[in-house]
N, C-alpha and C positions, 0 to 999 in steps of 0.2 A: 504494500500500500504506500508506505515512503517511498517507492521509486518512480509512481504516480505521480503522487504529488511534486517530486522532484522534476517531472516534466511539463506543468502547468507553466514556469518563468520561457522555458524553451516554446510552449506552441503558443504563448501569448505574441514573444515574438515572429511567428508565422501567420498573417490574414489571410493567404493564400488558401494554407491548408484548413482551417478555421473556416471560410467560404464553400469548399471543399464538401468538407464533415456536416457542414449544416444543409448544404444542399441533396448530398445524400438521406441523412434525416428526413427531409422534406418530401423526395420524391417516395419513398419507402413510402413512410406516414399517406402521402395521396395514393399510393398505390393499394397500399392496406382497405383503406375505405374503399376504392372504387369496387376489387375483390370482393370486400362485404357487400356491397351494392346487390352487386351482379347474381353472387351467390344466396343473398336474401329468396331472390325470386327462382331458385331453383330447388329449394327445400322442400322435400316432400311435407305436407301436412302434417300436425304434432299427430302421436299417439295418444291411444284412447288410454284412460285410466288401468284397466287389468285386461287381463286376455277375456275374460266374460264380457267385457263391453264389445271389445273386438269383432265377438263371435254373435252376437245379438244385432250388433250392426250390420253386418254380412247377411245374416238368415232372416233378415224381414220382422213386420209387423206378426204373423203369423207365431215365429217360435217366441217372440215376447209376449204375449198372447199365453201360452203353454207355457211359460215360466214365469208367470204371473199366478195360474191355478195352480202347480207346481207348489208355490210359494203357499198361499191360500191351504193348500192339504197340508202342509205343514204345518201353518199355524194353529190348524185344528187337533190336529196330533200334538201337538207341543202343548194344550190346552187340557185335552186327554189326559196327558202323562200327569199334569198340573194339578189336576182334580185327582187323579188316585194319588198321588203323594201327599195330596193335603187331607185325602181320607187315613192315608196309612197313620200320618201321624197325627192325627184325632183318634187313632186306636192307639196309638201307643201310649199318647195321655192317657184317655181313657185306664187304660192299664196298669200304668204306673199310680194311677189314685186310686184302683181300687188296691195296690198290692200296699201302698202306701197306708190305706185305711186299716187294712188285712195286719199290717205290722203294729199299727198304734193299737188296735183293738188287744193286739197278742202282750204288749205289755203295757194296757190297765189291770189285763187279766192275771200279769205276774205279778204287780202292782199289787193287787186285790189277797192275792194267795201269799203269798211272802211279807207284806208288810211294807215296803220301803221299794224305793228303785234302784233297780241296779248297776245304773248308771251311778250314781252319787257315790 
């Protein structure tokens, strides 16, 4: 890097090459842009979001249509499923209070017979 900078007092003294470098610069830089220009208008179209989009684009109104009830039957199943789960576990409450009550009952009853609890 200092031998860099050690060249700056030398190309200050050069306008020639300083002329040179910038006009280089110059043409590059307008050459870049017009390249983007040119190449803007050659770009195929963006892509669609996933390959699902892709493929629904390709096959019409008709398979979006069918993947739309597709959709539909699922959410009927998924609702299905939703209601026996929430019966399952209204059984398993269910169950756990009576076994819960089943246990308190079993020790009033030791309670009653023994005298004292036997916890304490």
């Amino acid at each position: 890097m200092e031998h860099l900078i050690a060249l700056l007092p030398l190309l200050s003294s050069m306008p020639a090459l300083q002329v040179f470098v910038g006009a280089a610069v110059a043409v590059t830089c307008v050459a870049m842009v017009l390249r983007a220009n040119r190449d803007r208008h050659e770009v195929p179209p963006p892509a669609p979001g996933s390959v699902g989009d892709a493929m629904v684009h390709l096959q019409g109104p008709a398979e979006v249509l069918s993947l739309l009830r597709d959709l539909r039957e699922l959410g009927r199943q998924q609702v299905e499923h939703l209601a026996r789960i929430a019966e399952c576990a209204r059984v398993a409450r269910d169950e756990a209070k009576a076994q819960t009550d089943l246990l308190r009952s079993i020790d009033r009853e030791q309670v009653r017979n023994h005298g004292h609890d036997w916890r304490e």
